[in-house]
N, CA, C and O of each residue as an XYZ file, in Angstrom:
332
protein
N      67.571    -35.938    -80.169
C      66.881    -37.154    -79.758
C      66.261    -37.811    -80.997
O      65.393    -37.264    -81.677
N      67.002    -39.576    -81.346
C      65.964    -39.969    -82.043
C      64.307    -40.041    -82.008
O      63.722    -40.362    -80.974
N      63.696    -39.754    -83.077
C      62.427    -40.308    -82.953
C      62.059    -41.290    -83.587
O      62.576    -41.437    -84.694
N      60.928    -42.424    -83.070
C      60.700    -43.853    -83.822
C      59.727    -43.308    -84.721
O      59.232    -42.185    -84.819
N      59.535    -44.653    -85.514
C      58.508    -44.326    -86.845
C      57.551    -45.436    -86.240
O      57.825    -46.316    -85.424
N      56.189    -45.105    -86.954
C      55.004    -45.764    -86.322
C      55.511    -47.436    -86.564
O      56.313    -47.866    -87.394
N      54.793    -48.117    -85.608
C      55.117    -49.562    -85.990
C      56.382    -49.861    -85.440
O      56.604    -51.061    -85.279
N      57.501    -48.854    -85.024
C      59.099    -49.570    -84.464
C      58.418    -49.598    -83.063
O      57.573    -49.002    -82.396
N      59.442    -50.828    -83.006
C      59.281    -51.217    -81.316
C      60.775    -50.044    -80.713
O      61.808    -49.601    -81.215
N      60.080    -49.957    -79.417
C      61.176    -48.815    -78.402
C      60.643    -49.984    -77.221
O      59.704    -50.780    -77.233
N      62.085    -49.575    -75.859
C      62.006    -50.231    -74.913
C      61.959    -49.005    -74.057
O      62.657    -48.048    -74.394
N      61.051    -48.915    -72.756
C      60.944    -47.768    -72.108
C      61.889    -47.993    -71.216
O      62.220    -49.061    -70.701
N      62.477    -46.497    -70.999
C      63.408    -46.365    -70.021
C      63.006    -46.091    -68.462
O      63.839    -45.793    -67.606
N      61.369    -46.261    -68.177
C      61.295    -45.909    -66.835
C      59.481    -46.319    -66.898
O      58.759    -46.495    -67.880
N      59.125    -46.376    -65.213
C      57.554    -47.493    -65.248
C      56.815    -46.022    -65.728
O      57.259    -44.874    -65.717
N      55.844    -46.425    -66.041
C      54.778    -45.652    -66.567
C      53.887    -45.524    -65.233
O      53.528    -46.544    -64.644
N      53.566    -44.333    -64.809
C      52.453    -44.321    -63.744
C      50.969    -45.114    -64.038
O      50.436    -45.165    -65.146
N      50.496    -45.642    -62.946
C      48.979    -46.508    -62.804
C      48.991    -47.007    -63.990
O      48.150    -46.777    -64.860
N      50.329    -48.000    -64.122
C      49.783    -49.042    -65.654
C      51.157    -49.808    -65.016
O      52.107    -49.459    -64.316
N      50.647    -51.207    -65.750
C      51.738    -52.090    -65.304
C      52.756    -52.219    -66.121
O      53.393    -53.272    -66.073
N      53.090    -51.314    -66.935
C      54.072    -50.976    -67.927
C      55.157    -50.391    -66.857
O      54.947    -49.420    -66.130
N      56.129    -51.018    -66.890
C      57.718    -50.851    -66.218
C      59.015    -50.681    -67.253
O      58.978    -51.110    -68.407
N      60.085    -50.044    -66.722
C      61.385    -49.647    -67.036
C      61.442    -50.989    -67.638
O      60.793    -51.822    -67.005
N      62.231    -51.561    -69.017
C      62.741    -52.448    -69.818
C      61.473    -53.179    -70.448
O      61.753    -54.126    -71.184
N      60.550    -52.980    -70.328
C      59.013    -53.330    -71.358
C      59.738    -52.829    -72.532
O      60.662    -52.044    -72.746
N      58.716    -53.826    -73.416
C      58.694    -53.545    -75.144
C      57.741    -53.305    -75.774
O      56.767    -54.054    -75.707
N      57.741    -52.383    -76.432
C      56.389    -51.796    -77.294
C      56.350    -51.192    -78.588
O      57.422    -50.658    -78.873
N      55.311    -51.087    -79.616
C      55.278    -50.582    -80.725
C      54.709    -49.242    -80.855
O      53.537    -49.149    -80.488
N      55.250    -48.227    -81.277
C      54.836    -47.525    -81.795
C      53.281    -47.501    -82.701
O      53.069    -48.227    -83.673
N      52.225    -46.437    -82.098
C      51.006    -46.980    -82.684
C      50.731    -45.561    -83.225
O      49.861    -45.482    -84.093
N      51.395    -44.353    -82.805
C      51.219    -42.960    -83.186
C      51.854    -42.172    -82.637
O      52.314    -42.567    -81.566
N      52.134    -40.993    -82.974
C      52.620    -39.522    -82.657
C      51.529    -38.626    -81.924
O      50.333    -38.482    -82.178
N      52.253    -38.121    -81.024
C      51.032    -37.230    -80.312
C      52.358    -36.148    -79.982
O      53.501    -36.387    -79.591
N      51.572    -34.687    -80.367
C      51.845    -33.516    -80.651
C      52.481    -32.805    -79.495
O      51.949    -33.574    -78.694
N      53.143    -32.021    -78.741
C      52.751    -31.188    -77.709
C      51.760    -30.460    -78.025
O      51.175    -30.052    -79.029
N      51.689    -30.356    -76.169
C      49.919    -29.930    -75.660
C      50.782    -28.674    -74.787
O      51.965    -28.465    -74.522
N      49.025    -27.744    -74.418
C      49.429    -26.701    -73.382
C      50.279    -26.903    -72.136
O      51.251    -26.324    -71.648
N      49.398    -28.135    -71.758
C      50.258    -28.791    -70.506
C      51.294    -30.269    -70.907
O      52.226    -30.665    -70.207
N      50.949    -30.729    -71.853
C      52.548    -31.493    -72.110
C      53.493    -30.968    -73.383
O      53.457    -31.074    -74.608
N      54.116    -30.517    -72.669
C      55.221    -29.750    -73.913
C      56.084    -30.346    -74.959
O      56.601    -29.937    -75.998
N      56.037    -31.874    -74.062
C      56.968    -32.675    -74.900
C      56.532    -33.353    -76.197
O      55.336    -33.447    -75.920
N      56.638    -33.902    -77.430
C      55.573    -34.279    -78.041
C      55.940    -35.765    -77.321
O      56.705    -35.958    -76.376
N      55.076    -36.836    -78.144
C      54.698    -37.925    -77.219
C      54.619    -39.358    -78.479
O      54.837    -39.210    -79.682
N      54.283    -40.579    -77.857
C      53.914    -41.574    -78.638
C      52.456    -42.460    -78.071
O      52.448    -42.846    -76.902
N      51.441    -42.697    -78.837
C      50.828    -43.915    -78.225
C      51.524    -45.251    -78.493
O      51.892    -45.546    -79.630
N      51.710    -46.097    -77.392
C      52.641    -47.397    -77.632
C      51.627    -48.820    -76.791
O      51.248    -48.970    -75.629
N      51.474    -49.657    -78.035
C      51.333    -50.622    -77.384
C      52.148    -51.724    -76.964
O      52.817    -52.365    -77.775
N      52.118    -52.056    -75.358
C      53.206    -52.506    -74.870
C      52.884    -54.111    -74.468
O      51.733    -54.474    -74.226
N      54.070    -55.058    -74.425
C      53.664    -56.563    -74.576
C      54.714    -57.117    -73.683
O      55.840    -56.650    -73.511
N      54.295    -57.975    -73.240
C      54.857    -59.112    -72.100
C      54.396    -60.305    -72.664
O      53.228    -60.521    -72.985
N      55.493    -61.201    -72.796
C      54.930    -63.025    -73.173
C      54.292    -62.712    -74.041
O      53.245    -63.347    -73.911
N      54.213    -61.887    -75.212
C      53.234    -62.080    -76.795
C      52.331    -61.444    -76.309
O      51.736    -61.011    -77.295
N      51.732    -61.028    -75.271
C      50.397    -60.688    -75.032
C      50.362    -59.134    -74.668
O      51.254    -58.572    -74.033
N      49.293    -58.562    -75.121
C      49.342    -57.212    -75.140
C      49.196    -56.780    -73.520
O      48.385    -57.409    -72.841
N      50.033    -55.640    -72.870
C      50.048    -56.227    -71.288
C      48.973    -54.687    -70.795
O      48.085    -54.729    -69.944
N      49.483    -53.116    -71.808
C      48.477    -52.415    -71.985
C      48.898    -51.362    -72.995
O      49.959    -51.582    -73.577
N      48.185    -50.169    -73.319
C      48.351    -49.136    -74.472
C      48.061    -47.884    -73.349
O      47.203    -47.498    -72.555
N      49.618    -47.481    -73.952
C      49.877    -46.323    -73.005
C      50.048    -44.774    -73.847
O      50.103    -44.900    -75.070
N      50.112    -43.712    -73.455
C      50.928    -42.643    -73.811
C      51.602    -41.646    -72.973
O      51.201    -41.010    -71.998
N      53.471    -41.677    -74.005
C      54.670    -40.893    -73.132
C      54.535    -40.551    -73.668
O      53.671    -40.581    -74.544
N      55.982    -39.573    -73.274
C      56.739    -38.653    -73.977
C      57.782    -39.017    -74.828
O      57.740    -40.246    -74.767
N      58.505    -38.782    -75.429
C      59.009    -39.532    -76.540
C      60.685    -39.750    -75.559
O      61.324    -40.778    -75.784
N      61.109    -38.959    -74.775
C      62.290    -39.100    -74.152
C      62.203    -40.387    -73.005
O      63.217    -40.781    -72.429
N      60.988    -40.917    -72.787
C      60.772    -41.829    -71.868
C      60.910    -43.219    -73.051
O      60.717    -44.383    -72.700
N      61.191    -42.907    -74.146
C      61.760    -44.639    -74.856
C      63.094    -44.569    -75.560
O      63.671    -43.539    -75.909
N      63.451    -45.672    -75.699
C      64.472    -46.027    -76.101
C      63.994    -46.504    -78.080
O      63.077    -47.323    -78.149
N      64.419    -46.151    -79.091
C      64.131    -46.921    -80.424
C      65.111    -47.911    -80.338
O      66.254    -48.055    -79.905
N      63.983    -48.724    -81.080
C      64.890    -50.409    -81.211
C      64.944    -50.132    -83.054
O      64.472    -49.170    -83.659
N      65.563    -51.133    -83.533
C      65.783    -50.921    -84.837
C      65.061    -51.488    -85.149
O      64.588    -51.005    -86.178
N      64.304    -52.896    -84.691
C      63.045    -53.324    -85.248
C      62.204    -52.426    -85.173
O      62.018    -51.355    -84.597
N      61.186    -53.874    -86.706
C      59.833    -52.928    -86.873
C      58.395    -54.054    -86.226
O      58.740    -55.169    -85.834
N      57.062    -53.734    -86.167
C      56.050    -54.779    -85.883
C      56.460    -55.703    -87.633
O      56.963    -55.160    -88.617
N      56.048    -57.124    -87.509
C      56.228    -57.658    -88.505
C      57.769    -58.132    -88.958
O      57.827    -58.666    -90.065
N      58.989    -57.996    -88.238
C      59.989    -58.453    -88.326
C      60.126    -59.887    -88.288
O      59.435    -60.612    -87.572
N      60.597    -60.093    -88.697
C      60.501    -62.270    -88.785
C      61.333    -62.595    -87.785
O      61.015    -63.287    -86.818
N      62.850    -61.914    -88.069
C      64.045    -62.321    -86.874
C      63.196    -61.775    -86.020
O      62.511    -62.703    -85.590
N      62.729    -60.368    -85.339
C      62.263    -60.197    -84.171
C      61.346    -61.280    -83.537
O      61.599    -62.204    -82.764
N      60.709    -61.046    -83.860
C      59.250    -61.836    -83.193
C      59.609    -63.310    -83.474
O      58.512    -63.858    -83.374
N      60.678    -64.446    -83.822
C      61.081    -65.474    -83.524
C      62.021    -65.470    -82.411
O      62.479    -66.546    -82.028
N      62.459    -64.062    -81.685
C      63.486    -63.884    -80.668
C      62.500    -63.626    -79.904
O      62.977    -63.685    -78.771
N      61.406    -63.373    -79.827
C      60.212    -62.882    -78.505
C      59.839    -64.372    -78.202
O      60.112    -64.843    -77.098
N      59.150    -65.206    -79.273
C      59.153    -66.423    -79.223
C      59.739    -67.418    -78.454
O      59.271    -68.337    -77.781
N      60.886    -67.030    -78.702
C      61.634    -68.281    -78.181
C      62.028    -68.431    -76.631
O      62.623    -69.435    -76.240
């Protein structure tokens, strides 16, 4: 399984429980989070965006995203969110 680097945007593959983060959202990578006793998987904090606007800041598991090849700060990207 790829893993993203801080700052790449990933698209989640499925909704996030009690957050309005859903299957095909886009988000950045904001950190790495380790496995735990009870989550085995290691994980990402991601902040996730709808219409430019931050919609909330979540944390998965790293198999619940997809890596995009963009990074935050891409010029082509964020003129394709834009538009």
């Amino acid at each position: 399984m790829k893993t993203a680097t801080l700052f790449q945007w990933v698209e989640l593959k499925q909704d996030v429980p009690n957050s309005l983060v859903k299957a095909g959202n886009r988000g950045v990578v904001l950190d790495h989070l380790n496995p735990t006793k009870t989550q085995l998987e290691p994980g990402y904090i991601l902040e996730v965006f709808a219409d430019g606007e931050t919609l909330d800041v979540v944390s998965v598991p790293i198999s619940w995203v997809n890596p995009l090849p963009e990074t935050w700060g891409n010029v082509e990207y964020d003129a394709r969110q834009t538009a």
